[in-house]
C-alpha positions in Angstrom: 0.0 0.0 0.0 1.7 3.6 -0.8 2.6 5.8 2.1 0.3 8.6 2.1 2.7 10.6 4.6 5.4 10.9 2.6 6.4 14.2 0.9 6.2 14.4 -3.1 9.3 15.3 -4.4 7.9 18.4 -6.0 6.5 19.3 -2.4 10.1 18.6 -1.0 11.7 20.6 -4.4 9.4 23.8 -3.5 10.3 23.9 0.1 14.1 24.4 -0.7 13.1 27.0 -3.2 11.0 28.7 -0.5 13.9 28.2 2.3 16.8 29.0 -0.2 15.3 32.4 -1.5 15.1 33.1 1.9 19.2 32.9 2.3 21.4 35.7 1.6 23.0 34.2 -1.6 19.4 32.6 -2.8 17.7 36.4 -2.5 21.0 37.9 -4.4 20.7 35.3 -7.2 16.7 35.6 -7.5 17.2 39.1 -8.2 20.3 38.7 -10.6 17.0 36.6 -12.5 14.7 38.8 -11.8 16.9 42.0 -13.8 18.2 40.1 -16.5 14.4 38.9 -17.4 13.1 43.1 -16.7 16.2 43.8 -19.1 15.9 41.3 -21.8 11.8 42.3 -22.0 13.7 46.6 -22.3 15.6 45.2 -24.7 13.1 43.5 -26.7 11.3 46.0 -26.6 13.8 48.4 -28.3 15.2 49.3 -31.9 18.5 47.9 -31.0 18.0 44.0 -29.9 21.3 43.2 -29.9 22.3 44.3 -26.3 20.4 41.5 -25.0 22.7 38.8 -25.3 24.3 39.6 -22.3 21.2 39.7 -20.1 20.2 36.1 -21.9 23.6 35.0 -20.6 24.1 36.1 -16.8 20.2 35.1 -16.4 20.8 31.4 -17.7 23.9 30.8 -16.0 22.2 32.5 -12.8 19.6 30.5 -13.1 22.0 27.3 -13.7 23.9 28.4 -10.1 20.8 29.2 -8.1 19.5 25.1 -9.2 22.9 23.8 -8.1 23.0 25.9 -4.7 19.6 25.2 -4.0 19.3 21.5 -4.0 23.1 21.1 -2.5 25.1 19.7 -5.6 28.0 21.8 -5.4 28.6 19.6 -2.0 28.1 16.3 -4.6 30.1 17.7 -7.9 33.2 18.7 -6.2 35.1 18.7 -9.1 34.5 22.5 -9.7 35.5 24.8 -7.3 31.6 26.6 -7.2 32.9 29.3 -5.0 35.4 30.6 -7.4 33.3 29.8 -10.5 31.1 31.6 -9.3 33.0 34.8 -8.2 33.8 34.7 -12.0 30.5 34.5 -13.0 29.4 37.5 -10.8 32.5 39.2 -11.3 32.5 38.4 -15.6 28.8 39.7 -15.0 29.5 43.1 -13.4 31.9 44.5 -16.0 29.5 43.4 -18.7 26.4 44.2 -17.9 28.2 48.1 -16.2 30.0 48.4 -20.5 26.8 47.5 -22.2 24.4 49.2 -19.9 26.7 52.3 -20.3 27.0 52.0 -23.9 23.5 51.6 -24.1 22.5 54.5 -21.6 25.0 57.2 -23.4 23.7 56.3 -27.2 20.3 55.5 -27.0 18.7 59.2 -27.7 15.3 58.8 -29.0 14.7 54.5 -28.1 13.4 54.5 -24.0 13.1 51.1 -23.9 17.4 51.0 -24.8 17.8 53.8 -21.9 15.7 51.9 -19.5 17.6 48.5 -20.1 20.7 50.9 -19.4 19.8 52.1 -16.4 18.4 48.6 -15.3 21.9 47.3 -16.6 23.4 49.9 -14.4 21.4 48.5 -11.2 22.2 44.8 -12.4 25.8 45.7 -12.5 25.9 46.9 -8.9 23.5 44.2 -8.3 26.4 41.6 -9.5 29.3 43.8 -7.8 27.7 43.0 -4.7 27.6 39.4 -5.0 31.4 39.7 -6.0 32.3 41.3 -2.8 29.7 38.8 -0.8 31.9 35.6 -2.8 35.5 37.5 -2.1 34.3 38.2 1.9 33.4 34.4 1.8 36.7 33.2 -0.2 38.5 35.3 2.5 37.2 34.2 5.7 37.5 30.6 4.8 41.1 31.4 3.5 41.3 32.8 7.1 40.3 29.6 8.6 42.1 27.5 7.7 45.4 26.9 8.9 48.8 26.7 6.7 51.2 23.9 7.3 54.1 24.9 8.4 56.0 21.6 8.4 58.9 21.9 6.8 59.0 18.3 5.1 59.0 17.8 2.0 
């Protein structure tokens, strides 16, 4: 006879969404997806389509790093070093999203929807500074923590 007590796996998936978002790193990451999408729909919306490659980009591979962080497999795949991939990711996202958004901002005279995916880009960009600085503060304090050897063996 099936266990009615037991919890669905989509019940179990949607309360690590709900209990990741609420984590420092899971809000910063929902937002990161939650700009891109505003900025891909300015985007769309505007003569010049072009500049939305990079908000396609950082909101897939956000999206890809909020799925692993949520259900724990960095702590499975330890093969990549998800701290420091993701600094690059963040910090690779900062300076793009800051070029294009300025490019965008300072050239887009007459097209609104181009200016306000600037200035969006211009929030992202801080957006994704911040989470550099979060990963780096992280990277440091467990740098910090842990102890060099200091035998002198070979």
């Amino acid at each position: 006879m099936a266990d009615t007590t037991a919890a669905s796996p989509a019940a179990n998936c949607l309360d690590k969404l709900k209990s990741y978002v609420k984590t420092q790193k899971g809000f910063i990451l929902a937002a990161e997806i939650l700009i891109s999408f505003i900025i891909i729909i300015c985007y769309a919306a505007s003569l010049y389509g072009g500049y939305s490659a990079v908000a396609i980009c950082e909101m897939i591979f956000a999206m890809i790093f909020f799925g692993i962080f949520m259900m724990e497999m960095d702590k499975q795949i330890q093969v990549i070093n998800w701290v420091w991939t993701d600094l690059f990711r963040a910090g690779i996202g900062a300076v793009l999203y800051i070029i294009t958004s300025l490019i965008c901002v300072i050239g887009g005279a007459g097209d609104g929807a181009r200016i306000a995916g600037g200035v969006f880009g211009l929030i992202a960009g801080l957006l994704f500074a911040y989470d550099t600085y979060t990963i780096f503060l992280q990277i440091k304090s467990t740098r910090q923590h842990t102890a060099a050897s200091t035998d002198d063996r070979v």
